[in-house]
N, C-alpha and C positions, 0 to 999 in steps of 0.2 A: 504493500500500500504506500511507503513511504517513499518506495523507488519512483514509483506511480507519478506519485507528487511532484517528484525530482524534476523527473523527465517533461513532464506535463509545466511545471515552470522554466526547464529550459528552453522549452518550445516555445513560450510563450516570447522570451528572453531574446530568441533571434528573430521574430517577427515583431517585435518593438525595435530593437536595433535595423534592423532591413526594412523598416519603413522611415528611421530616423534619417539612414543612410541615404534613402532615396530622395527623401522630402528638402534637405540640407543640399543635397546634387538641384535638385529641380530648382531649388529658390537660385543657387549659384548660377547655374544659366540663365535666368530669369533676372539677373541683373548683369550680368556680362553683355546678352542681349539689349537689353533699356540703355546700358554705359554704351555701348555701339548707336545705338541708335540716336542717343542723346550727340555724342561727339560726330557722327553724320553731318544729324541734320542743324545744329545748334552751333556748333563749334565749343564747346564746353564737355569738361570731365568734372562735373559736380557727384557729392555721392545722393545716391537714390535707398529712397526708406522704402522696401518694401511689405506689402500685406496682402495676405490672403484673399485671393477674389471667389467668395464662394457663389457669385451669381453667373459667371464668364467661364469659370475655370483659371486654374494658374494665378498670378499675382498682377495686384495691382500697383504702378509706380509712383512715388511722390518723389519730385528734383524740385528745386530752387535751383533757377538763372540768375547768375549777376550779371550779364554784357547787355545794356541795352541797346533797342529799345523793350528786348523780350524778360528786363527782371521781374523775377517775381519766382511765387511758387504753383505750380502744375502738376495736372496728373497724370502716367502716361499708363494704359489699358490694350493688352492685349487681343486681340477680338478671335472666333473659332478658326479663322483660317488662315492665323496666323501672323498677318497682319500688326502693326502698330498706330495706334491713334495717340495724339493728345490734344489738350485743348490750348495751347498757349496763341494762338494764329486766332480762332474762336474770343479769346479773352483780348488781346490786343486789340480785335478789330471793337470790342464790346468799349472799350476803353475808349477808342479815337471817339467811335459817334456819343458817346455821353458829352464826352469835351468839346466837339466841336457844336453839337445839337443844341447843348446849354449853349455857351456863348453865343448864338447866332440870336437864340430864343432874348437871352438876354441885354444885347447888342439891341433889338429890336422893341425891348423894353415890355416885352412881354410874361416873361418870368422876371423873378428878381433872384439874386445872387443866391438866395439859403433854400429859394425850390429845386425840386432834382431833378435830374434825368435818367433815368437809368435805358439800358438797352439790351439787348438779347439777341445772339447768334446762334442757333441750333448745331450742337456737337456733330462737327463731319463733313460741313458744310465748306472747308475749305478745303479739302481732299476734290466734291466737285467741282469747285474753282478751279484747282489746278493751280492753286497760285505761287508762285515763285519767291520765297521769305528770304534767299539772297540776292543781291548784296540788301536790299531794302526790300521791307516787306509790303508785300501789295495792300494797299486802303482798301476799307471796305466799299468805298467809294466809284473805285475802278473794276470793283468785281459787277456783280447788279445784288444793293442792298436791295432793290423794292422784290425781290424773292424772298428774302428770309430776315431781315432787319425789322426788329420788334422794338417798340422805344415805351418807355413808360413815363408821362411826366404828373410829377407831384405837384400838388396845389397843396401850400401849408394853411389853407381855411375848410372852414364845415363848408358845406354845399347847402346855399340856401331858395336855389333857384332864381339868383337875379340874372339880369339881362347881359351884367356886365361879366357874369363866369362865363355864361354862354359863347361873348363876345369871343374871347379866352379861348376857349378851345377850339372857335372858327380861324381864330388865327393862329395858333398851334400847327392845326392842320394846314392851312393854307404856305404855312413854310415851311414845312417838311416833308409835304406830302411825295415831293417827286422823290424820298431817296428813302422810304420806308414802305413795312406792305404792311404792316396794321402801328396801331396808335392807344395809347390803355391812358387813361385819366383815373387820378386818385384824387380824393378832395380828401384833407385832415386836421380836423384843428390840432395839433397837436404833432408835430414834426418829430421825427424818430419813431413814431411808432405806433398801431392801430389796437394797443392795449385796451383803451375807452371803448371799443368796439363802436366807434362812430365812423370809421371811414365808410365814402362810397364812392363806388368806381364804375369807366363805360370802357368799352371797347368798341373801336371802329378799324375797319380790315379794308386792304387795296380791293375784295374781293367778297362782295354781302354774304352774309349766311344767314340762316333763320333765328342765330339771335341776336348778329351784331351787324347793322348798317354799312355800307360801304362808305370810306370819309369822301370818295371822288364826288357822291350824292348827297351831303350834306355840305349847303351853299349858306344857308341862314341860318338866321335864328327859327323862325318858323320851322323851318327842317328840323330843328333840332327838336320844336316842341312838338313835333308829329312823330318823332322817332316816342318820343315823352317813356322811356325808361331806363333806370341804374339799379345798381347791384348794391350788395353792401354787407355787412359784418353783422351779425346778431348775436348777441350774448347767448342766445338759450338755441336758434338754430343753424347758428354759422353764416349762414349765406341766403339773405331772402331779398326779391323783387321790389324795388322801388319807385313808383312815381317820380317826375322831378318835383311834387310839389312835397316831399317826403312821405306820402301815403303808398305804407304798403304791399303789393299785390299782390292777390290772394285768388286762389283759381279757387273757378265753382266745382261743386258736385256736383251729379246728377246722383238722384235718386231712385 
């Protein structure tokens, strides 16, 4: 019985060791791989923190670049077929249009200095570019944003349906419309953060859908109050339908 034991723990002994063995080999190439990849396409031998990808398979890479204009920290993900992706081309280009979108906004005296801009490029989107990141990396400007360029801009007040927010997001639109394919509005009194659960927000798209207007088709105000609905944050259901006059919307039952 004792021998039983023995044997049965040694067994056990080389298959914890021969999985340690292997899993120690797989991460080693798994960064060997990333450091090739990194000094490719980057020019840079920074070290890379890897982790476990248990949704892809294999590991996931985190590097920090110092050479700009690419510093920063990024993640680099291997995909089933082998492939390598990251987001740093993605995040740079997210970066240009916040800065240039605000200043123009700004410039124009539309926004003021402490509202935001943020924006948004979909992961991989520069692999269909085909874009070229030496010697300078391609703008998101020279690709075509109005395919995949998302912008969000913050308004640091409640939304109380005057004429003159409205005004506000006609002219948002009207300056940016040629270099983006939708447009997201936040109204919040309260800057940094929708904690109060009072913000509310609209979305407009290069492209209508059944729930968001196209902004090419929204010229006035009138337009804006036939569109007449927003979204918004509720304490007790998250996410419920608003009038612009702050009433509600509440679908009927049939009985």
């Amino acid at each position: 019985m004792i021998r039983k034991r023995i044997i049965a723990g040694v067994a056990v002994g080389l298959v914890a060791g021969g999985l340690f063995v292997y899993t120690t080999h797989e991460k080693s190439e798994a960064r060997e791989t990333y450091n090739a990849y990194v000094k490719q396409t980057y020019n840079e031998q920074p070290d890379i923190e890897l982790s476990r990808d248990w949704h892809m398979g294999g590991y996931t890479g985190e590097v920090t670049l110092t050479k700009e204009p690419f510093a920063g920290t990024y993640f680099l993900v291997t995909y089933s077929d082998g492939s390598i992706h990251d987001n740093v081309l993605e995040t740079y280009w997210e970066r240009e249009a916040e800065r240039t979108i605000h200043e123009r906004l700004v410039s124009q005296g539309i926004l003021n200095e402490k509202e935001t801009v943020r924006a948004e490029v979909p992961l991989g989107v520069s692999d269909d570019a085909q874009a070229n990141i030496f010697p300078t990396p391609t703008s998101i400007y020279e690709t075509n944003p109005k395919t995949y360029l998302d912008v969000s801009i913050m308004f640091h007040e409640d939304w109380n349906n005057r004429d003159e927010q409205k005004r506000r997001i006609l002219d948002v639109i009207r300056e940016v419309e040629s270099d983006v394919y939708s447009i997201h509005f936040s109204f919040d009194g309260k800057p940094g953060g929708n904690d109060d659960y009072t913000e509310r927000y609209m979305m407009f798209t290069r492209k209508a859908s059944d729930i968001d207007p196209s902004f090419l088709d929204v010229r006035t105000i009138e337009d804006l109050n036939a569109y007449d609905r927003m979204y918004g944050f509720d304490e007790t259901t998250f996410t419920t339908e608003y009038r612009f006059d702050g009433t509600p919307i509440v679908e009927e039952t049939t009985q």
